[in-house]
C-alpha positions, 0 to 999 in steps of 0.5 A: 907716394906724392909729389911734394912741388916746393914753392918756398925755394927759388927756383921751385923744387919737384921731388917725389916723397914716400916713393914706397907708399903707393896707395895716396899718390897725390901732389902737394904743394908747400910754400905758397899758392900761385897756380902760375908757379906750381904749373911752371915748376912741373913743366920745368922738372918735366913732371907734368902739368896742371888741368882745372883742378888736377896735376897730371903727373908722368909716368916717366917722371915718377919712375926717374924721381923714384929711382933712388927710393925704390926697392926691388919690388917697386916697379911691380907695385907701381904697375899695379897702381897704375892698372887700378889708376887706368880702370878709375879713369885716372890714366890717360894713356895718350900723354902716359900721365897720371891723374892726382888731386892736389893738396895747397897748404891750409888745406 
């Protein structure tokens, strides 16, 4: 699963991608590299933020893109992602947000 932050479109669009694949989550970009956009574009869809170089993504938010993706199974899965996150450090716990790395075009 990723989080696809299109900058081609106006304003930019967040969507959540292969909800079902839940071992590479990560967030890419498309349409560009202005950090200025990327950065407000997840605070407008309320999906999170930008942190040096990492996204900080929301469980929240991840649980409402993936609503109309996810199958029965899904939350159970997305729980285990979650506890393998927390014990690589990828999860903090204060802003219930995720750690992902993120891939800009031309990457």
């Amino acid at each position: 699963m990723f989080v696809l932050v299109d900058l081609a479109t106006h304003p930019p669009v967040v969507s959540l991608e292969e909800a079902a694949d839940l071992k590479r989550f990560h967030v890419e970009v498309a349409g560009g590299t202005d950090r200025a956009l990327v950065f407000g574009a997840l605070v407008d869809a309320a999906a999170g933020r930008l942190e040096g170089d990492d996204a900080w993504i929301t469980i929240d938010a991840l649980r409402r893109l993936a609503a109309a993706q996810a199958d029965p199974g899904w939350d159970t899965d997305f729980a285990a992602m979650l506890d393998y996150a927390r014990g690589k450090g990828w999860l903090d716990d204060t802003t219930h947000a995720i750690r992902a790395h993120i891939e800009w075009p031309d990457d």
